[in-house]
N, C-alpha and C positions, 0 to 999 in steps of 0.2 A: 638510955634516956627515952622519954615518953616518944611515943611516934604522932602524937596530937599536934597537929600543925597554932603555930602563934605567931607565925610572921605575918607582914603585911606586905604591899605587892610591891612598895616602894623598895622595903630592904631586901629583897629576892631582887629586881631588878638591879641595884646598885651591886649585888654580889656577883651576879651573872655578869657585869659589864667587867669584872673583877678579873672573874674568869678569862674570860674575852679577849685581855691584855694579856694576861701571863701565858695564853696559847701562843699570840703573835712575838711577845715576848722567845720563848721555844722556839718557835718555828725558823725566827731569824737566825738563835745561834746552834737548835739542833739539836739541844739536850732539852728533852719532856719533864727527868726529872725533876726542875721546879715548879712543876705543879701539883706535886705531891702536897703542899702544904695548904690545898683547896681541900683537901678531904678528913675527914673525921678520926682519930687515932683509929676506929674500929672498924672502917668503913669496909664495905666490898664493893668490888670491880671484877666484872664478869661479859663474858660474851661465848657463842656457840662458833664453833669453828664446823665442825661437820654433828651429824647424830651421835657419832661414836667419839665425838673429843670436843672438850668446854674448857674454855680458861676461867680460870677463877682468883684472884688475888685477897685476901684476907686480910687487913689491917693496914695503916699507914705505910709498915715499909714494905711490903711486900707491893705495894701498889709503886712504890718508888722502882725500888728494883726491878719488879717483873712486869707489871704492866705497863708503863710509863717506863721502863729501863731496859730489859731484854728485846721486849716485845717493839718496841721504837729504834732500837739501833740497827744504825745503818741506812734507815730511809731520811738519810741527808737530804732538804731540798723540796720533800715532800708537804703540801699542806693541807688541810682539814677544814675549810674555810666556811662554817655557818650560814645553810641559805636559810633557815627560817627557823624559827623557836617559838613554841610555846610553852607558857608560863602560867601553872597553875597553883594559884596562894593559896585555895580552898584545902588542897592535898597537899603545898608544900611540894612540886613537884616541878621539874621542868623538861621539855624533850626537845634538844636539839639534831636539825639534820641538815647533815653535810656532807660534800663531797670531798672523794678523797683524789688528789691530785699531785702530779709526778714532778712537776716542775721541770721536764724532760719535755722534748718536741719532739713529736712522732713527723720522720720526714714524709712519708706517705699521706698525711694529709694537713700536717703545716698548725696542726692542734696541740693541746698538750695530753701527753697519755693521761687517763684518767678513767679511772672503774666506776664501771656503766651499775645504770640502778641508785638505788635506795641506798642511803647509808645515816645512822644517826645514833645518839647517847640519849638515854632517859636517865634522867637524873633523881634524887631525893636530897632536898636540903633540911638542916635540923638546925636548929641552935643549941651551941654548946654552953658547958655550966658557964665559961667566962663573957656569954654574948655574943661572941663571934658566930656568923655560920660557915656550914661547913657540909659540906656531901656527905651526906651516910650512907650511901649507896650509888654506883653507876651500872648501867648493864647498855651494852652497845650490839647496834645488828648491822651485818652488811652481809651484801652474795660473797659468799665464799669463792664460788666456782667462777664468778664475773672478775673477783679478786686476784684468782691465780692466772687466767685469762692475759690482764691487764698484765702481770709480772712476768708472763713468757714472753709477752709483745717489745715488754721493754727491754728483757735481755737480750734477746735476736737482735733487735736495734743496733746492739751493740756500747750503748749509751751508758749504761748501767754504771755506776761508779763499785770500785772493788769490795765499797762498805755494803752494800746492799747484795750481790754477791755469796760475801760470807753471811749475812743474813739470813738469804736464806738457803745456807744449810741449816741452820738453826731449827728444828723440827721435830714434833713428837709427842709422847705420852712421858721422854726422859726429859723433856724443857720445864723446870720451874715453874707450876701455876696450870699444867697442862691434864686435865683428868677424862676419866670416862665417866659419864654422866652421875652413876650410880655413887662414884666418888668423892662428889663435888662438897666440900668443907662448906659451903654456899647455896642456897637455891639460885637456878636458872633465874626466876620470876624473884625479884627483891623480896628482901624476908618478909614487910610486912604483907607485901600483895600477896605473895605465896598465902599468909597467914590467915587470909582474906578481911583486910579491914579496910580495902578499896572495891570491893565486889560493887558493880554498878546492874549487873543482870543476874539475877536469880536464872537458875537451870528451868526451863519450860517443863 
């Protein structure tokens, strides 16, 4: 489908609040994958894990299965919870940032574990042939090394539940979705930016 935006700020809003539900939705009972049905048969979903290793998911199910499936079990409990967004109609774009939290109490200081820094999803919405919108792309960033930090903190605890555990052995270039850059079925940067039909600065 074209990559020329036609929505208006109202129907990107009501879709994002869409979204919003179906996360809390997840989060209560645990399983990510229904939100698989917010994204586009074609869509991609991607993020950098270190220089030498990207995840990348290609299509409706593979976003089920592996990004929203693999990649989220285990973290029973854990929530993702939206401090701020913005929403841009003009590109049909929107960036959400969140923090990602354990729902675990760290006894040493009576807080909940939670990975420090930045963390958030830049989004692309499109309208599909029957009207509906739908992600055509997601690409998500957070500290890696803040990330695993956070995961040693709360296994020492001891708190750790067994799901998360086997989790994460879960690890590699052998995990479903998991490439070396040069690999990647996907661009890092979403296809169209990659393409450059969002260039806002020319090279000096």
């Amino acid at each position: 489908m074209s990559s020329t935006p036609t929505l208006s700020r109202a129907e990107i809003d009501e879709f994002w609040e869409s979204w919003l539900e179906i996360n809390r939705e997840a989060e209560r009972t645990g399983d990510w994958r229904v939100m698989a049905e917010w994204y586009a048969e074609d869509a991609t979903y991607g993020w950098m894990l270190t220089p030498d290793e990207h995840f990348m998911a290609v299509g409706r199910d593979q976003i089920r299965d592996w990004a929203i499936g693999i990649e989220m079990d285990g973290f029973d409990g854990w929530h993702y919870d939206y401090q701020a967004t913005v929403v841009d109609e003009k590109n049909a774009m929107i960036v959400g940032f969140w923090k990602q939290r354990s729902g675990l109490t760290d006894d040493a200081t009576g807080r909940e574990f939670e990975v420090p820094g930045l963390g958030g999803s830049w989004f692309g919405v499109e309208r599909q042939s029957d009207g509906e919108l739908k992600f055509s792309w997601q690409r998500d960033w957070f500290d890696f090394g803040a990330m695993a930090h956070t995961m040693g903190a709360v296994l020492k605890s001891g708190k750790a539940p067994e799901s998360l555990h086997a989790r994460l052995k879960v690890f590699g270039l052998e995990v479903p979705g998991h490439y070396r850059p040069e690999d990647l079925p996907s661009p890092v940067w979403p296809p169209p930016v990659e393409a450059g039909e969002f260039v806002t600065q020319d090279p000096a």
